[in-house]
BAMI-727004 format. One record per residue (C-alpha): residue number from 1; x, y, z. Coordinates in steps of 0.2 Angstrom, whole numbers, plus 5000, padded with zeros to 4 digits. Layout:
// BAMI-727004
NUM:X:Y:Z
...
This chain:
// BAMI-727004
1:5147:3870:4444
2:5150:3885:4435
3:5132:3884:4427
4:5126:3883:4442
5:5135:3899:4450
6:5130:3907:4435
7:5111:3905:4438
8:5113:3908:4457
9:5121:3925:4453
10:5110:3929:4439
11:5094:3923:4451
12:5102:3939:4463
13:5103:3952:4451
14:5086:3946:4447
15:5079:3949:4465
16:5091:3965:4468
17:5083:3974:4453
18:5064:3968:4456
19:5067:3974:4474
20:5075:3992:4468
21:5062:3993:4455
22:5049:3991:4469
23:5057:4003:4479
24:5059:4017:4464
25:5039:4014:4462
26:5034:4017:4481
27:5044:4033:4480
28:5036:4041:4467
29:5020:4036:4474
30:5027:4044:4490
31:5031:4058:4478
32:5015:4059:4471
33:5005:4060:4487
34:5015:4074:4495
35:5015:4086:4479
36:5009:4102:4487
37:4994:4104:4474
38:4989:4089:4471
39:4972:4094:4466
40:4971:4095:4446
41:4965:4109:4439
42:4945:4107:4434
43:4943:4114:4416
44:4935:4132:4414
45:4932:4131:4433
46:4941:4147:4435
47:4935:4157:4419
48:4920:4152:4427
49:4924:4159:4442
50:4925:4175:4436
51:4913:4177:4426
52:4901:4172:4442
53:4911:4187:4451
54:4905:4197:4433
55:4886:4193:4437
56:4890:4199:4457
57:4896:4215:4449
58:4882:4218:4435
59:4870:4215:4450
60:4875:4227:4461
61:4880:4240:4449
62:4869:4234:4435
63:4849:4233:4431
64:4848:4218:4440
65:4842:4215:4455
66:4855:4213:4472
67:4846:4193:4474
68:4852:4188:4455
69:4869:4190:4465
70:4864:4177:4476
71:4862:4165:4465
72:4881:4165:4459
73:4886:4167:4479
74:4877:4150:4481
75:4886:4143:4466
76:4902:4149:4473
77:4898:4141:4489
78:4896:4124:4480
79:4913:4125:4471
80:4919:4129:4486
81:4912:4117:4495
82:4918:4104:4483
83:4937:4111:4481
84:4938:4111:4502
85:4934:4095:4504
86:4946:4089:4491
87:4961:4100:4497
88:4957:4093:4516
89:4958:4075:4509
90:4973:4079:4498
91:4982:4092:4507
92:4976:4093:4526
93:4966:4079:4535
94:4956:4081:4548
95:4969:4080:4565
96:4973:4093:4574
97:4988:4098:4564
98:4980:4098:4548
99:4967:4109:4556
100:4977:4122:4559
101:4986:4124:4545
102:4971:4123:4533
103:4963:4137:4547
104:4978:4149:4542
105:4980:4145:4525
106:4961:4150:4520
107:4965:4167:4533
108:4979:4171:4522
109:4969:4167:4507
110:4952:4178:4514
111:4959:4190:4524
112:4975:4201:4518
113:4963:4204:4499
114:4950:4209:4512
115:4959:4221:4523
116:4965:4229:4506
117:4947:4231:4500
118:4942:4241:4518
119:4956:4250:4517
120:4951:4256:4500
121:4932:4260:4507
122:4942:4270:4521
123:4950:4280:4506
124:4935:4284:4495
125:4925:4287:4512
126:4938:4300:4520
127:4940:4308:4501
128:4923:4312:4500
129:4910:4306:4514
130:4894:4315:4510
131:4896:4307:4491
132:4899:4293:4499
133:4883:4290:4508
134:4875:4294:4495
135:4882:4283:4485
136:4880:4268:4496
137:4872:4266:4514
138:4887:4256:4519
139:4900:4268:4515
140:4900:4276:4534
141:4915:4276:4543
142:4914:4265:4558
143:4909:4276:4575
144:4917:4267:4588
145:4933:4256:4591
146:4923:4239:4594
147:4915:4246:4576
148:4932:4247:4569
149:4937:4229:4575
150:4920:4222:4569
151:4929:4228:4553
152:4943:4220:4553
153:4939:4202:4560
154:4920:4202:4548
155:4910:4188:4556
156:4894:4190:4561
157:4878:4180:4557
158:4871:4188:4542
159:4872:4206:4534
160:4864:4219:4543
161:4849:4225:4535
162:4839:4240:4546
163:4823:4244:4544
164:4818:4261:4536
165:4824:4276:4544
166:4837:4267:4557
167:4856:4267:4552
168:4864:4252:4546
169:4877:4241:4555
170:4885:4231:4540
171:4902:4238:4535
172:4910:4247:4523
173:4914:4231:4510
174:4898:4227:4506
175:4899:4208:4498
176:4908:4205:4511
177:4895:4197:4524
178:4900:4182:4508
179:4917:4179:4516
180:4908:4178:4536
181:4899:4164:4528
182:4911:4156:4519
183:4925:4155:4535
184:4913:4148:4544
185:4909:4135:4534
186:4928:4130:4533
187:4928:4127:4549
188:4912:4116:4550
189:4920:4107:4534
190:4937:4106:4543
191:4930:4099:4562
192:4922:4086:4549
193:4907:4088:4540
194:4919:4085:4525
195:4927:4069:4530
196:4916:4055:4521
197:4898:4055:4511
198:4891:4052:4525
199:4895:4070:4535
200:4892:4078:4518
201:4872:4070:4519
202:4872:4077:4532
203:4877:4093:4533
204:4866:4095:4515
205:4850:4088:4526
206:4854:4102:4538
207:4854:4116:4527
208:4839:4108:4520
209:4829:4107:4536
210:4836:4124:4539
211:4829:4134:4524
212:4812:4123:4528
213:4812:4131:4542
214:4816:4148:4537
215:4807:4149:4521
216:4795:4163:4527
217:4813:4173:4532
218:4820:4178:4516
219:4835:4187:4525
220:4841:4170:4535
221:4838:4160:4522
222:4848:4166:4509
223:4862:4176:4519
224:4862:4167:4539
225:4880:4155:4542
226:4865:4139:4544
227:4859:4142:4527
228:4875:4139:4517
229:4877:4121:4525
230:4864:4116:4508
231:4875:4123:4495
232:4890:4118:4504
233:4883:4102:4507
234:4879:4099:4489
235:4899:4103:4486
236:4904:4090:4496
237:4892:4075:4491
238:4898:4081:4472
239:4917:4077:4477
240:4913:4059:4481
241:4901:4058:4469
242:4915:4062:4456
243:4927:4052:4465
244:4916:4035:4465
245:4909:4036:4447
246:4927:4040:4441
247:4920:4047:4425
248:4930:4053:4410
249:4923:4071:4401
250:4930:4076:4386
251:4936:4096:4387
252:4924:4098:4373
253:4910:4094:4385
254:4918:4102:4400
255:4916:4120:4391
256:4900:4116:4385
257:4892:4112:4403
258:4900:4126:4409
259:4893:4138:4395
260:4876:4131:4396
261:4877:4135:4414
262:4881:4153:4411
263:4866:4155:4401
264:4854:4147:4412
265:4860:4156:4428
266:4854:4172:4417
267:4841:4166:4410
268:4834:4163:4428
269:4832:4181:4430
270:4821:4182:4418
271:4808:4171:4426
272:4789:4179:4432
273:4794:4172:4452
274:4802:4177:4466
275:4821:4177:4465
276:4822:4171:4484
277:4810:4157:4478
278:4809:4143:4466
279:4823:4151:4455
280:4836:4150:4469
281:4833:4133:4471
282:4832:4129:4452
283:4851:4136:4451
284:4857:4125:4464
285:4850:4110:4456
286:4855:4115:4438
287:4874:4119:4444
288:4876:4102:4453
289:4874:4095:4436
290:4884:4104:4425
291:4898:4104:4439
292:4898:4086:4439
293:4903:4089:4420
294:4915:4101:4423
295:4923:4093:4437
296:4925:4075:4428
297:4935:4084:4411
298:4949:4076:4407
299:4965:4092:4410
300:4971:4103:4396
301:4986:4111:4397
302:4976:4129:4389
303:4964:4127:4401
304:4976:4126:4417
305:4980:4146:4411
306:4963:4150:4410
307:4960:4142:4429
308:4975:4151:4433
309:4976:4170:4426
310:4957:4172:4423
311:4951:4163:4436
312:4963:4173:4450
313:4952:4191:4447
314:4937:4183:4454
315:4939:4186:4471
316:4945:4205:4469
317:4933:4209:4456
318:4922:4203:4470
319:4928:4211:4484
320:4931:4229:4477
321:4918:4231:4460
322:4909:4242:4472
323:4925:4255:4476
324:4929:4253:4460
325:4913:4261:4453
326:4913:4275:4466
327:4928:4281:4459
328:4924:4280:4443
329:4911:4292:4448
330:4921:4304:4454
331:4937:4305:4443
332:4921:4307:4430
333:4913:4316:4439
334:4898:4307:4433
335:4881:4301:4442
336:4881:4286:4430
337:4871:4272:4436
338:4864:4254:4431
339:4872:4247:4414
340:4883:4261:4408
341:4891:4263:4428
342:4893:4242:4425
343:4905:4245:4407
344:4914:4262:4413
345:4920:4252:4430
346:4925:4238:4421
347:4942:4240:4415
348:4945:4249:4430
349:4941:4233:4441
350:4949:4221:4430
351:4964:4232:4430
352:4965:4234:4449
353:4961:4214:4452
354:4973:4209:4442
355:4986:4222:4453
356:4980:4213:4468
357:4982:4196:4462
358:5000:4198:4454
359:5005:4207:4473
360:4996:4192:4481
361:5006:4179:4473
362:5021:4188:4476
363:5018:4191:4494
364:5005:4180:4502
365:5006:4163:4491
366:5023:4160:4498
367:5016:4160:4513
368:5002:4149:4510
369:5014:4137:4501
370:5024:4136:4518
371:5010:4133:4528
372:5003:4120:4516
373:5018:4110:4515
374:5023:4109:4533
375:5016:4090:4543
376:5016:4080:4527
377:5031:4069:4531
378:5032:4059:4548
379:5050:4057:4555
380:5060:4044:4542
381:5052:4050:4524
382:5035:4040:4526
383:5019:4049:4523
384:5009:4055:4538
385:4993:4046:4536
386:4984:4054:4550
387:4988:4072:4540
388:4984:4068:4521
389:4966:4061:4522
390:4965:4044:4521
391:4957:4034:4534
């Protein structure tokens, strides 16, 4: 009889701990899926980032030409593409809640670095408005109040480009007709065209069938909203490629596809054909390899500071390479251009970046953390499937 009680109770403990081990692992699943960044950090994605916003500079101010600059847009638009599907499927879904919330989070992350870089074109402008001018055509203070809210909300189709002798529209941050494209395109990935492989197809098939049918409109091809639906479309079909394969990278090889990238996006430059043409093309198609590389490398702890720190001046470097270098010329009072305006602005815009991004964490990604954590628990602890992605 005592045996027998024995086993009985010992047959209890038994369940009682399978059972509270069960319940231990269900919670930290739970845990797992509502970390606020889930999303592991892709190695060298951020370096790469920022050497992209780099090529963007040495463009512009540079000896190359202002469509080399499109080709790293369109390869920001693929990483962006791919990094806004994940965080919808991780962090968002696709309800009406989720919608919101990823609406304001990518504001918050577009627009206050934004309004800083046109208040800084103000600056320069009012400083000195006939240098100005000269410097770029877009440096004009806007004439009117619709102008001046223009400005401040950017979205329009594509940049403004006037024929000879009539004044241009475009405002007074000049890469910025980039950030019109790219809200846009949240919001089409957002309302869906992110949700499975199948809406990524598609939206790739419609940027396809829409540079088809622009291909003789260099302008609306490479710079219209439709137009980034490819490179975005591309992004999207490389996240669930990634996710299906489920292929393990050494960082060895992540660093090596991401360098070999870096020199074949400049090598392209270098080609006897039109920028707008094959080239373009060519970088889409060579990035969407190496990024399947890159985005399948297994994490390093080194590399989660370079995606961090380095990869965090890519967006202000982007934004304000352009005030930066008209104000090199005038504390220098220097009409340096091409390669030696490139390396005198360079510490200058790395400098003021990284300014930018330190204030930014400090006072907008507390806000975006807010925004990104709220609806990811229903009522009683549970995860809220509608929110978090999974169908």
């Amino acid at each position: 009889m005592p045996q027998r009680f024995c086993s009985r109770l010992w047959s209890a403990h038994y369940e009682r701990t399978r059972d509270d081990s069960r319940c231990e692992k269900i919670g930290a699943t739970r845990n797992m899926r509502l970390r606020p960044f889930p999303i592991r950090p892709v190695n060298m994605l951020g370096a790469l980032r920022t050497f992209l916003a780099l090529i963007v500079m040495a463009a512009h101010l540079g000896r190359w030409t202002d469509l080399t600059a499109t080709y790293a847009v369109s390869t920001f638009f693929v990483i962006s593409g791919y990094l806004m599907t994940a965080t919808l499927h991780r962090n968002y879904g696709f309800g009406s809640s989720g919608f919101f919330r990823f609406f304001l989070n990518r504001f918050l992350r577009l627009y206050p670095m934004y309004w800083i870089a046109a208040g800084m074109s103000v600056l320069l402008i009012v400083l000195e408005p006939t240098l100005a001018e000269a410097y770029h055509r877009n440096f004009l203070l806007p004439d009117s109040l619709r102008s001046w809210a223009s400005l401040a909300m950017n979205w329009y189709w594509r940049p403004d480009f006037p024929l000879p002798g009539k004044p241009s529209v475009s405002h007074i941050v000049p890469p910025a007709w980039a950030l019109a494209v790219e809200f846009a395109m949240y919001v089409v990935l957002a309302l869906g065209a992110a949700r499975n492989i199948k809406t990524g197809v598609l939206c790739l098939l419609v940027g396809v069938s829409f540079h088809v049918a622009m291909a003789h409109d260099v302008n609306e091809r490479i710079y219209a909203i439709p137009a980034a639906a490819l490179p975005y479309g591309i992004g999207i079909c490389l996240y669930f490629a990634i996710k299906a394969c489920r292929a393990s990278v050494t960082t060895y090889a992540s660093v090596t596809a991401t360098l070999l990238y870096a020199g074949f996006i400049c090598a392209l430059h270098f080609l006897p054909l039109d920028a707008a043409g094959i080239p373009y093309y060519l970088n889409l198609a060579g990035f969407a390899v190496a990024f399947f590389f890159i985005a399948s490398a297994t994490e390093g702890g080194y590399f989660r500071w370079i995606d961090r720190n380095i990869g965090g001046l890519s967006y202000p470097i982007y934004l304000i390479h352009y005030q930066a270098a008209f104000a090199i010329q005038l504390l220098l009072s220097t009409k340096a251009a091409g390669w030696t305006l490139f390396w005198f602005t360079l510490p200058l815009a790395v400098a003021l970046s990284a300014a930018l991004e330190y204030l930014n964490r400090q006072i907008v990604d507390p806000c975006r953390n807010v925004v990104r954590a709220k609806g990811g628990v229903l009522s009683g602890g549970a995860p809220n499937m509608s929110q978090s992605g999974t169908r």
